[in-house]
Residue, then its C-alpha position, 0 to 999 in steps of 0.5 A: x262589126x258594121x256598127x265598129x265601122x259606122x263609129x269609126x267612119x263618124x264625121x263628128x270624129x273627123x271634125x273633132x281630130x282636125x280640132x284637137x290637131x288645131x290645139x296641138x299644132x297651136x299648143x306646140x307652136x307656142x310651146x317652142x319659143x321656150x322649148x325649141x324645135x327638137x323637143x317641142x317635135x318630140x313632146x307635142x307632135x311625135x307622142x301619144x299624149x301630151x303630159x304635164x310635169x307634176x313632180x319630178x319623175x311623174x307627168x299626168x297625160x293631159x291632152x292627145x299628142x299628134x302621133x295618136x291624133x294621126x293614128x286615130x284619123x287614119x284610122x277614120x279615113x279607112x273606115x270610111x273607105x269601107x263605110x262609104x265603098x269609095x273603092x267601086x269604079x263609080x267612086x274611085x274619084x272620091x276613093x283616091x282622093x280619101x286614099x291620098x290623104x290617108x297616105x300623106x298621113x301615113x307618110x307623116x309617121x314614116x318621116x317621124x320615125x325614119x328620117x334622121x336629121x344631122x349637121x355638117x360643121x365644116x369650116x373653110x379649107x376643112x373637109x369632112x365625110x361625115x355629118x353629126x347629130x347634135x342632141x345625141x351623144x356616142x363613146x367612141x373608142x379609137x385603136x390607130x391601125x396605120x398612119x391611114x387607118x383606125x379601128x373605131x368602136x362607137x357605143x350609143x348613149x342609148x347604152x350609157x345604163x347597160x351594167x356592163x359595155x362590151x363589145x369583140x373588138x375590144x379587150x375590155x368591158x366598160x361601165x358608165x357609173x355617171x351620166x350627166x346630160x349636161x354639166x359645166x367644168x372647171x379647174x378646182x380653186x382654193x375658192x371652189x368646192x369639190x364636185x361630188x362625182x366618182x372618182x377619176x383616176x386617169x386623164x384630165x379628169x382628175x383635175x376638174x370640178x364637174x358641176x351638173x347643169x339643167x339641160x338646155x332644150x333651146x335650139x341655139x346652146x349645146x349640152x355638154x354630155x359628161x360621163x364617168x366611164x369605169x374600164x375592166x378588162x374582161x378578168x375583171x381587172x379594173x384599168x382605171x376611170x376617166x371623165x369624158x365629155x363634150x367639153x374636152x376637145x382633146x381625147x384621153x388615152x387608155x393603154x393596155x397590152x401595150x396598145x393605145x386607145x383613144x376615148x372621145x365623148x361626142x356627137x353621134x356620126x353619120x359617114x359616108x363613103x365621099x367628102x365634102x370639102x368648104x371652098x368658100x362661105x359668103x354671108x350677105x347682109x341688108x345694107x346698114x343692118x346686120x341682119x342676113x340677107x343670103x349667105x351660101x356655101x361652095x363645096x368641093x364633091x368628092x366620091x371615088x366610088x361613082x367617080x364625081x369631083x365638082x364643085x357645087x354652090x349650096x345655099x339658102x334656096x338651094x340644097x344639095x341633093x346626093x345620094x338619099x342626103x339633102x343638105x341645106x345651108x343653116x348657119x354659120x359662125x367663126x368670123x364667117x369662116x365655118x357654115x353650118x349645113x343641116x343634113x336630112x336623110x328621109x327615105x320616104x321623102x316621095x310620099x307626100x308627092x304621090x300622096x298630092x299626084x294621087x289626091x289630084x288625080x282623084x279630084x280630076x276624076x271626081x270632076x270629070x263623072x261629075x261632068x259626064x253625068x251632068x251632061x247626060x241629064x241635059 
């Protein structure tokens, strides 16, 4: 077991980590101009291994990823502690020092697979209580109760490969017998081919080519996720089939038991129980050029629950912090008319700051045995 420890606690490990993180975080840095962020994130820094395409389907593990880098240094740190027993009073200095770090680490890996990140598309005079992510798709399927209320089914596109979706809320079960990541539509032409998808027998479906497109992993373009959904009702009898997708503003409708249900294929949303209401956008520019120097957003604050309605300037260098979500201003578009907030949710977002309180405290205490034993001497 000592033996186990000593391998373990090497500082030839150590050295050969922060190297191969070096790599990575080079390899991904460079890797994202072409990638984007999101999927540079998820390739380079969140996975085990970093892996090279060889055919399609088959990608051969070439280079450790940062999870594992991550995973493997802390790993060494604890070994350490124990190795060296930074954990007696005389070393707590050096202890609490090892322990912040092992911490900040830890912490790196709760963000990764905790924080969820989103966006607020919010345009002048609209309001919104909820903000959408953008690399993930939803079926939602929306019964109207009232003229105040409806009734929403939201099905994940983590479901999209399930043989059959149900759910007790609704009267039917739903098969997905296409999914395309990405797609382009179009009205079919006398000089257009037919697109070789299911066929649809509802909706605007119906008349459209669907024509599947590479998936785009730049930060800037969006994927037009398309489904073809089957719907049954739970006696198997078959209600149609529809085309969804990104690309169609509008939603179809299924009418069944004389009650109308609308079928929307979009981003994943995150509510919350206030709103957020764009009283203004301001987009600043250097002068003579085009180049933004300070754009910022005011919002109206509206939350019955904790009875909050202010208004407060979001912009660039100041985000809005409420309620576990900080919003930071992103972007804008439309004639300077829409802002784009980027909306992160990350409940362990106090980890860094008492890994950093915990390593200074260390390094204090380290100095000051230090200091006391050197006077000692003297």
């Amino acid at each position: 077991m000592n033996k186990i420890i000593q391998r373990l606690a090497s500082l030839k490990l150590t050295l050969s980590l922060f190297i191969a993180l070096f790599i990575v975080v080079l390899w991904g840095t460079f890797a994202q101009i072409k990638s984007g962020i999101y999927l540079t994130q998820q390739l380079y820094f969140q996975s085990f291994w970093i892996k090279i395409p060889i055919t399609e389907g088959v990608a051969l593990p070439v280079f450790p990823g940062g999870a594992l880098i991550g995973f493997t240094l802390a790993v060494n740190l604890m070994a350490a502690i124990t190795k060296h027993r930074l954990y007696l009073p005389k070393k707590w200095g050096l202890g609490l020092i090892h322990i912040g770090l092992l911490f900040l680490i830890i912490g790196s890996g709760l963000v990764s697979a905790l924080a969820i990140e989103s966006q607020v598309i919010i345009e002048e005079g609209q309001s919104k209580n909820y903000s959408e992510d953008p690399y993930h798709v939803e079926l939602a399927v929306i019964q109207p109760i009232n003229d105040d209320q409806d009734q929403v089914v939201s099905i994940p596109g983590s479901l999209f490969n399930t043989k059959w979706i149900e759910h007790e809320a609704l009267p039917f079960r739903i098969h997905i017998k296409r999914y395309i990541p990405n797609a382009y539509l179009e009205m079919p032409t006398q000089n257009t081919r037919s697109s070789t998808m299911p066929l649809v027998t509802h909706g605007v479906g119906q008349n459209l080519n669907v024509y599947p497109l590479p998936v785009w992993t730049q930060d800037d373009r969006v994927n037009m996720s398309t489904i073809i959904a089957e719907f049954q009702d739970l006696n198997g009898k078959v209600l149609g089939t529809w085309l969804l997708s990104r690309a169609l503003d509008l939603a179809q409708t299924l009418t069944y038991n004389d009650k109308v249900y609308y079928l929307y294929l979009r981003p994943i949303r995150y509510y919350t129980d206030y709103q957020l209401a764009l009283k203004d956008f301001r987009h600043e520019t250097y002068a003579g050029t085009s180049k933004p120097r300070h754009f910022s957003s005011l919002v109206q604050l509206v939350d019955n629950r904790y009875q909050e309605n202010r208004e407060i300037l979001i912009s660039m260098n100041q985000p809005l912090r409420y309620r576990g979500k900080t919003y930071y201003q992103a972007s804008f578009g439309k004639n300077d008319t829409v802002s784009v907030l980027q909306v992160v949710q990350n409940p362990v977002w106090l980890w860094p700051y008492l890994a950093c309180v915990m390593m200074a405290v260390g390094l204090i205490f380290h100095f000051i045995l230090k200091l006391r034993t050197f006077l000692l001497t003297q």
